[in-house]
PDB file as gemmi writes it, atoms N, CA and C in Angstrom:
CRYST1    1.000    1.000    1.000  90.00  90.00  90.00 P 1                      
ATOM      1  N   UNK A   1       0.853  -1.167   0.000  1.00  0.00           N  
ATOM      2  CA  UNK A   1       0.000   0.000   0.000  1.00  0.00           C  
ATOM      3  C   UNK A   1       0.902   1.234   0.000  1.00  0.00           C  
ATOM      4  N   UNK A   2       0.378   2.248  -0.792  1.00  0.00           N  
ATOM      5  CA  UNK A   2       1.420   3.575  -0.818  1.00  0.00           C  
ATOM      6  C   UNK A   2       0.596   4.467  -0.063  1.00  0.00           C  
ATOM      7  N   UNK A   3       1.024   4.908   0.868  1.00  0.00           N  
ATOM      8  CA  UNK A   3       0.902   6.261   1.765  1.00  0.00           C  
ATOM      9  C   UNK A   3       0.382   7.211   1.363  1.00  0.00           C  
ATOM     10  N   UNK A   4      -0.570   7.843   0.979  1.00  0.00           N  
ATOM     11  CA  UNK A   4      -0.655   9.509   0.292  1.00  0.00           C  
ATOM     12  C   UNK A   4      -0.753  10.501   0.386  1.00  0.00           C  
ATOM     13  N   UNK A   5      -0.962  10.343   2.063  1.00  0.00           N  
ATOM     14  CA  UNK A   5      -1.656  11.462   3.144  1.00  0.00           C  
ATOM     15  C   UNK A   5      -1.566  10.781   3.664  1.00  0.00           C  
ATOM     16  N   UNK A   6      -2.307  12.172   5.131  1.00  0.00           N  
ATOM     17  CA  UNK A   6      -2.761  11.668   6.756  1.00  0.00           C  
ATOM     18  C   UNK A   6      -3.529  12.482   6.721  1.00  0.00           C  
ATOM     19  N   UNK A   7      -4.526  11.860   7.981  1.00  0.00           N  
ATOM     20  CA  UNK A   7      -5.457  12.794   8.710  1.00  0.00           C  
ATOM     21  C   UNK A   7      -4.969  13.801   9.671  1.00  0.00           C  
ATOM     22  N   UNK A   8      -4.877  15.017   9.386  1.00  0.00           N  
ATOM     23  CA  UNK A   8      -3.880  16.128  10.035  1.00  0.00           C  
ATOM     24  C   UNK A   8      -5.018  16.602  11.354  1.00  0.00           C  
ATOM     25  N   UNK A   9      -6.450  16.467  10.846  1.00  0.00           N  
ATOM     26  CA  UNK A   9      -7.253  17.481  12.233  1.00  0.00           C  
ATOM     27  C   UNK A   9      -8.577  17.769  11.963  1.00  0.00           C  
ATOM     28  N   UNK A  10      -9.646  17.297  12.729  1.00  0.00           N  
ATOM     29  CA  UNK A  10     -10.876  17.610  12.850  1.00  0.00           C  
ATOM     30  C   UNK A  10     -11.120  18.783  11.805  1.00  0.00           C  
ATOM     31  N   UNK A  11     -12.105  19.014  10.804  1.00  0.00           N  
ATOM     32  CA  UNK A  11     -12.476  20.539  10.643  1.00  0.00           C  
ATOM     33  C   UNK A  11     -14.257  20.498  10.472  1.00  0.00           C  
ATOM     34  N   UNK A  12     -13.910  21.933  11.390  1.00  0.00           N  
ATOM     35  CA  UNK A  12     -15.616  21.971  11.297  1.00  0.00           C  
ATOM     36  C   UNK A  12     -16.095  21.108  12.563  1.00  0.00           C  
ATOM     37  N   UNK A  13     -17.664  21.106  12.317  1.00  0.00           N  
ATOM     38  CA  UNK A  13     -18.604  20.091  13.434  1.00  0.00           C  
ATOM     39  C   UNK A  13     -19.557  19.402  12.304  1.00  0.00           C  
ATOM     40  N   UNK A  14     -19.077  19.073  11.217  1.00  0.00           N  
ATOM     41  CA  UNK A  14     -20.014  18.261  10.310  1.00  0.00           C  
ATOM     42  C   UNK A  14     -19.471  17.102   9.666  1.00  0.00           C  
ATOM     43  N   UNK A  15     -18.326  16.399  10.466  1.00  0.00           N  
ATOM     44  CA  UNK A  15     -17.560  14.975   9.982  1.00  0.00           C  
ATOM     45  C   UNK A  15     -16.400  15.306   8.949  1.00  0.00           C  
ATOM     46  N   UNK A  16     -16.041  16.663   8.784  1.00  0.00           N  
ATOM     47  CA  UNK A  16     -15.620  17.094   7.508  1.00  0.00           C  
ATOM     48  C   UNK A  16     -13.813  17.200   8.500  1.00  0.00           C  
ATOM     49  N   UNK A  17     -12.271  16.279   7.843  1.00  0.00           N  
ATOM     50  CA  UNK A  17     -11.617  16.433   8.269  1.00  0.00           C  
ATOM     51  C   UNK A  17     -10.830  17.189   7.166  1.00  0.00           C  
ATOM     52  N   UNK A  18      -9.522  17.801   7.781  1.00  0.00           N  
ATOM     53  CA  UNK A  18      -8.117  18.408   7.202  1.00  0.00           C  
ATOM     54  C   UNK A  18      -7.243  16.967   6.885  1.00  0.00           C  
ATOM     55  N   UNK A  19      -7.060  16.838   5.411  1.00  0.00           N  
ATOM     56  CA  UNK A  19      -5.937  15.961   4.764  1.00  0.00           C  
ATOM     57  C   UNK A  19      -4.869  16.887   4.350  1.00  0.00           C  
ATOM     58  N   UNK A  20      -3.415  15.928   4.899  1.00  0.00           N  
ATOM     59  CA  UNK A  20      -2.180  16.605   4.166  1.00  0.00           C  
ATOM     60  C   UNK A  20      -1.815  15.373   3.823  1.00  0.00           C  
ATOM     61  N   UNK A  21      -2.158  15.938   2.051  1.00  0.00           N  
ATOM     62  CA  UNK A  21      -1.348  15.050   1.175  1.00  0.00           C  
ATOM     63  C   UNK A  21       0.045  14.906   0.919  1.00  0.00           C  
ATOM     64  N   UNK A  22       0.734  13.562   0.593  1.00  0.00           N  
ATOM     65  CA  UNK A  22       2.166  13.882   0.621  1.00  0.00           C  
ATOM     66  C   UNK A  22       2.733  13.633  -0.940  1.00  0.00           C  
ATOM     67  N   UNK A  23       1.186  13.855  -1.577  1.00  0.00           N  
ATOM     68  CA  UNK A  23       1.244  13.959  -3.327  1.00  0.00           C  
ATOM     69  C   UNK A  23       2.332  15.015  -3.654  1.00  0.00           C  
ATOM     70  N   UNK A  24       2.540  15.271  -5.485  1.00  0.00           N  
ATOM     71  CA  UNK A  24       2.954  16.300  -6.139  1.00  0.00           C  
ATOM     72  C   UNK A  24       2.253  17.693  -5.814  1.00  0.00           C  
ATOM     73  N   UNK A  25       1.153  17.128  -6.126  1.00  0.00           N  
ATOM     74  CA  UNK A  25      -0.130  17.771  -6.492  1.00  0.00           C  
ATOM     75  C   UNK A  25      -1.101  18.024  -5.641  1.00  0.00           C  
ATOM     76  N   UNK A  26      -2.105  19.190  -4.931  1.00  0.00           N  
ATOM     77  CA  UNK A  26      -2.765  18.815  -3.863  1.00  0.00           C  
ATOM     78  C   UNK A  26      -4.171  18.291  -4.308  1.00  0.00           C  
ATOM     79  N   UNK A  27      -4.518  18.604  -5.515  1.00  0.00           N  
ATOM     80  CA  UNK A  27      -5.695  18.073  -5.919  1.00  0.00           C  
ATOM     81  C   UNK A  27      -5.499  16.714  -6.404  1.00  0.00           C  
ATOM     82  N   UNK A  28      -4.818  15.931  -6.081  1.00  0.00           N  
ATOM     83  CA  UNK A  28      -4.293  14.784  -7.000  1.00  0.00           C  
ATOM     84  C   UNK A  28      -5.493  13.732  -6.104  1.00  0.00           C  
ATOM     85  N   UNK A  29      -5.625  13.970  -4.941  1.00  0.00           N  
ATOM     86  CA  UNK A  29      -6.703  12.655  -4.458  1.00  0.00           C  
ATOM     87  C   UNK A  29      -8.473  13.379  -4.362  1.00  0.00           C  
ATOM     88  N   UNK A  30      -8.679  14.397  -5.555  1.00  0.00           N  
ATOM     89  CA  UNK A  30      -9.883  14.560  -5.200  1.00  0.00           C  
ATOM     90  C   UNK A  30     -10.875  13.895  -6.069  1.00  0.00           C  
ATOM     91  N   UNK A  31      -9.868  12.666  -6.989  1.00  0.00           N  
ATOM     92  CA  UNK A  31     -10.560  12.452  -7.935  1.00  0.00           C  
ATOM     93  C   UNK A  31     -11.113  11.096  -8.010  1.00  0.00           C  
ATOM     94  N   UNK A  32     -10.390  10.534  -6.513  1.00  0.00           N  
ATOM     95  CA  UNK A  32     -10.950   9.189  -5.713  1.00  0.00           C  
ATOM     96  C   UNK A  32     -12.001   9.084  -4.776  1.00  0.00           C  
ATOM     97  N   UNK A  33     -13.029   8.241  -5.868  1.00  0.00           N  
ATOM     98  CA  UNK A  33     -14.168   7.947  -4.437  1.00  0.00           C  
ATOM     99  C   UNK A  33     -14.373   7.687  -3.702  1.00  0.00           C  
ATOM    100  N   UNK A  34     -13.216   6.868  -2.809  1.00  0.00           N  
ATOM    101  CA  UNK A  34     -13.087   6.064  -1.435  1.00  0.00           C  
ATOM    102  C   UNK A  34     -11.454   6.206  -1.100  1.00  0.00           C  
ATOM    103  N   UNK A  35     -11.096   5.949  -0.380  1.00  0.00           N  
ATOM    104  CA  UNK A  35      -9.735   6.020   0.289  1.00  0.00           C  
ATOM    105  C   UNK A  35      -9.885   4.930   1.303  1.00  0.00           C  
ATOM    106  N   UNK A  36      -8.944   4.567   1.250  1.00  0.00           N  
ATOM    107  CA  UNK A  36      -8.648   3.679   2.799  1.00  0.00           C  
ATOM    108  C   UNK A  36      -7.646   4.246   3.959  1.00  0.00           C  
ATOM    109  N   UNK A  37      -8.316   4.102   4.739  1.00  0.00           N  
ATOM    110  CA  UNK A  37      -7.582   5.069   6.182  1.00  0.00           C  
ATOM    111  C   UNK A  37      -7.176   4.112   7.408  1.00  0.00           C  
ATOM    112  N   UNK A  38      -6.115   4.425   7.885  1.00  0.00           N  
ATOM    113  CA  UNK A  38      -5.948   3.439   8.936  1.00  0.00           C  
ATOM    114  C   UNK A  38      -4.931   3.939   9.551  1.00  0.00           C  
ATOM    115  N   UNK A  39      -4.219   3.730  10.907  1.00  0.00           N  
ATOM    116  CA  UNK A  39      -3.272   4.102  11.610  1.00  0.00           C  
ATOM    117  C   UNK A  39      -2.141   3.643  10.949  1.00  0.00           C  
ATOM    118  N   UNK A  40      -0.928   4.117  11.539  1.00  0.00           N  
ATOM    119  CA  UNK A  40       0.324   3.822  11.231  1.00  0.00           C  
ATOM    120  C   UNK A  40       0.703   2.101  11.083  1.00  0.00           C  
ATOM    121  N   UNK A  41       0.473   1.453  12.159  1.00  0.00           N  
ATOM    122  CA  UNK A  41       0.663   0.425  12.584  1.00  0.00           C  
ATOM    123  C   UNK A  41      -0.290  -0.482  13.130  1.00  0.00           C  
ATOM    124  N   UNK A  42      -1.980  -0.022  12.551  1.00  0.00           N  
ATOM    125  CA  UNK A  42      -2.790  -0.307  12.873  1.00  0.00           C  
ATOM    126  C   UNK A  42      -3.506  -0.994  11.397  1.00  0.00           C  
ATOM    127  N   UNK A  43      -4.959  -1.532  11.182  1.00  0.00           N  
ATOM    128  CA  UNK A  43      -5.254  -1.901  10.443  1.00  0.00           C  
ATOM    129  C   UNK A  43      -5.987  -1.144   9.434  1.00  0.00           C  
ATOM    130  N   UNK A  44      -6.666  -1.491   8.289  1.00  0.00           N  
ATOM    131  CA  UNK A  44      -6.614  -0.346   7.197  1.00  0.00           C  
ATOM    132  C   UNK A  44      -8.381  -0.747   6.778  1.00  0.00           C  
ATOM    133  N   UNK A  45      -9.002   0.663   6.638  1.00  0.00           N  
ATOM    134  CA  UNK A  45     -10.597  -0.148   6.438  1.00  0.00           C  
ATOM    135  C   UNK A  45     -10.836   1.579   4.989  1.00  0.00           C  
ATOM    136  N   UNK A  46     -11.412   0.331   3.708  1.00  0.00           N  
ATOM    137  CA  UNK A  46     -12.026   1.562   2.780  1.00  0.00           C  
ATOM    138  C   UNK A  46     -13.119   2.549   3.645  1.00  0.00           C  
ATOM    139  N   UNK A  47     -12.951   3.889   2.803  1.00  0.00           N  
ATOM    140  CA  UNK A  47     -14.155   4.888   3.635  1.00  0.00           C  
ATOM    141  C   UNK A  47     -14.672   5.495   1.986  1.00  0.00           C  
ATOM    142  N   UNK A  48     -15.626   5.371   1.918  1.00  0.00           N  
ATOM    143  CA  UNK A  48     -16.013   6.289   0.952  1.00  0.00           C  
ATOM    144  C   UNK A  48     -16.258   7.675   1.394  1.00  0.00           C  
ATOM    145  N   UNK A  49     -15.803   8.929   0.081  1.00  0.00           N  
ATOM    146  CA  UNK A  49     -15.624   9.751   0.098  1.00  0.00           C  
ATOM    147  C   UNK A  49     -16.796  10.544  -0.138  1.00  0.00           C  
ATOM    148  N   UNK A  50     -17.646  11.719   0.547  1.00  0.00           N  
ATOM    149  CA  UNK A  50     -19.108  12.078  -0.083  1.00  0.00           C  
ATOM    150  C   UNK A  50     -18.458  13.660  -0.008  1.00  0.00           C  
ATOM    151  N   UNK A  51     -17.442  13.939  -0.172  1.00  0.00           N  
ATOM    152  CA  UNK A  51     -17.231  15.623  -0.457  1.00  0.00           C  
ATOM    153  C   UNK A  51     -15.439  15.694   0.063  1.00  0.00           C  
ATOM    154  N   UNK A  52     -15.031  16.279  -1.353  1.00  0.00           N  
ATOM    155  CA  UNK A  52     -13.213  16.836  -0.826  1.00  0.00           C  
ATOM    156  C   UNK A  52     -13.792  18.370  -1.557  1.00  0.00           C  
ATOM    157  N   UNK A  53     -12.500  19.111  -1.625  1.00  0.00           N  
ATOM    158  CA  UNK A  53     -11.893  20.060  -1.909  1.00  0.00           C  
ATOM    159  C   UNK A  53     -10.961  20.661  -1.347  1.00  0.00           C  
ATOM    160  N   UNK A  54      -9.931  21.499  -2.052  1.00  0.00           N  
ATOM    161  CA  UNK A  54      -8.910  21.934  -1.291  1.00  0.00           C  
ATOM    162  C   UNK A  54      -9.542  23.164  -0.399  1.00  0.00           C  
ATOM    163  N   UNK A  55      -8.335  23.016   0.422  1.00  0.00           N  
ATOM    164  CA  UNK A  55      -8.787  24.436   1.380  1.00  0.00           C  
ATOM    165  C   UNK A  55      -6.462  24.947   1.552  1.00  0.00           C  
ATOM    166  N   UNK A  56      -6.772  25.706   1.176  1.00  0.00           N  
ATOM    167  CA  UNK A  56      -5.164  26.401   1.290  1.00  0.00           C  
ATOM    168  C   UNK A  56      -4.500  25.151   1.107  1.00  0.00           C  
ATOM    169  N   UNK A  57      -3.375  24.859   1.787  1.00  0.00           N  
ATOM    170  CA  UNK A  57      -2.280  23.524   1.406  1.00  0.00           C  
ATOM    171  C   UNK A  57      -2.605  22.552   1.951  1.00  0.00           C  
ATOM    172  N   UNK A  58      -4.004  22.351   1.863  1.00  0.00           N  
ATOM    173  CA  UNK A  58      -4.190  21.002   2.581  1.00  0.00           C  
ATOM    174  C   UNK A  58      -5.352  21.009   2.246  1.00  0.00           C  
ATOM    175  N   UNK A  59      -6.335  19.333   1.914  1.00  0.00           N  
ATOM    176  CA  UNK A  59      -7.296  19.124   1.660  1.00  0.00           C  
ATOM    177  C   UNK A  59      -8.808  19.034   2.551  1.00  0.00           C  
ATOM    178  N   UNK A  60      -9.713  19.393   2.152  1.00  0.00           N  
ATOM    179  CA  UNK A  60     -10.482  19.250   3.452  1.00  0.00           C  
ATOM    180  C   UNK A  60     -11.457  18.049   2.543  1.00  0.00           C  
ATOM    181  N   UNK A  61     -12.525  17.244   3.450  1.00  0.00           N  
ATOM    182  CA  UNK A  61     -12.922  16.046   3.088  1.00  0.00           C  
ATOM    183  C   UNK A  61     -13.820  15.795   4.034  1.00  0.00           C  
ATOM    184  N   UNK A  62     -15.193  15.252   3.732  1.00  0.00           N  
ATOM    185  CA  UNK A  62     -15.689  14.911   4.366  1.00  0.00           C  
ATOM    186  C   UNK A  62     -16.395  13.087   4.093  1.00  0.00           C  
ATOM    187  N   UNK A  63     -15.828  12.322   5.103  1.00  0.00           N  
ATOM    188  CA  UNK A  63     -15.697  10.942   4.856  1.00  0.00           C  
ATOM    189  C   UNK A  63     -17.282  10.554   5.456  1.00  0.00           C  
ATOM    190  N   UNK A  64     -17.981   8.932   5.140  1.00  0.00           N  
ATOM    191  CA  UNK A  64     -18.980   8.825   5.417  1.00  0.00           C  
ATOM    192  C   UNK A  64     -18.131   7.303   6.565  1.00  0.00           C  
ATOM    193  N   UNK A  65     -18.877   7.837   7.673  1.00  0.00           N  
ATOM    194  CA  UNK A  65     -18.664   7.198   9.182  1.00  0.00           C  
ATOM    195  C   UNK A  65     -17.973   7.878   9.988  1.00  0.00           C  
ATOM    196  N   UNK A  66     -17.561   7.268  11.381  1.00  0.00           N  
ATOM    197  CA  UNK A  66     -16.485   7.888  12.268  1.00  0.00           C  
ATOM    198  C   UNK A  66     -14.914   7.371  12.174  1.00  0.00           C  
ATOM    199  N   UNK A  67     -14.649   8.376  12.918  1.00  0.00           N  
ATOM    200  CA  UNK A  67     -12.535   8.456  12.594  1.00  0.00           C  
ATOM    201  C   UNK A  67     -12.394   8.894  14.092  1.00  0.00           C  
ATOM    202  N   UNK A  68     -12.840   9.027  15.254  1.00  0.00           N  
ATOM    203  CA  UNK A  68     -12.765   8.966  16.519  1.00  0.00           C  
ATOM    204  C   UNK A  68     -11.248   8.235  17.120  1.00  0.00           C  
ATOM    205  N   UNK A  69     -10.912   6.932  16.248  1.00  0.00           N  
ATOM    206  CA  UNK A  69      -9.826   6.894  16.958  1.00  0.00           C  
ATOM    207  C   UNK A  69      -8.286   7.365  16.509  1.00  0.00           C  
ATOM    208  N   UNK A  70      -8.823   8.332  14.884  1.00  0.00           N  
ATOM    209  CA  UNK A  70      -6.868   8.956  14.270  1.00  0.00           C  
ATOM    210  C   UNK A  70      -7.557   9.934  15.189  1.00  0.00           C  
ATOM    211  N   UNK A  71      -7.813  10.382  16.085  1.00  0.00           N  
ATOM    212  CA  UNK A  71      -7.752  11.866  17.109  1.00  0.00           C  
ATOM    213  C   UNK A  71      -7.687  11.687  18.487  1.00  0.00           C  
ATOM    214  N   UNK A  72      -6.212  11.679  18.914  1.00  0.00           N  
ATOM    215  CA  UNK A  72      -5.792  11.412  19.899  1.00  0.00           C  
ATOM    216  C   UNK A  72      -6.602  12.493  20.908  1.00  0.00           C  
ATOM    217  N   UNK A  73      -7.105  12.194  22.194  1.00  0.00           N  
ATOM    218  CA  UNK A  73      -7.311  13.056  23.276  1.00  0.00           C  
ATOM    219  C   UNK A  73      -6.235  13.942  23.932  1.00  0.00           C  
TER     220      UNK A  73                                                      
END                                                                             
């Protein structure tokens, strides 16, 4: 599996997170309908995608389910 990003940070109060891609390009993953997300060293589950766009150097996205545990307390 190749790396392409991370989940950098909550945005908003509507499920919608901050991606930093570690693409060329920052629009390069807005053109994928699902992504798979998973911890470093943890296990990896598809999420479908229901809204990206960029926001300044980093992508914003809003995934369908919860991500409760990439946000450390």
């Amino acid at each position: 599996m190749v790396i392409m990003g991370r989940i950098a940070a909550a945005h908003g109060l509507r499920g919608w997170v901050k991606i930093q891609p570690y693409t060329e390009y920052l629009d390069s993953l807005l053109d994928y309908k699902s992504w798979w997300i998973g911890l470093e060293h943890g296990p990896w589950r598809e999420v479908k995608v229901q809204q990206s766009e960029l926001h300044n150097k980093t992508l914003a996205a809003q995934l369908y389910g919860e991500f409760r545990e990439f946000f450390p307390e």
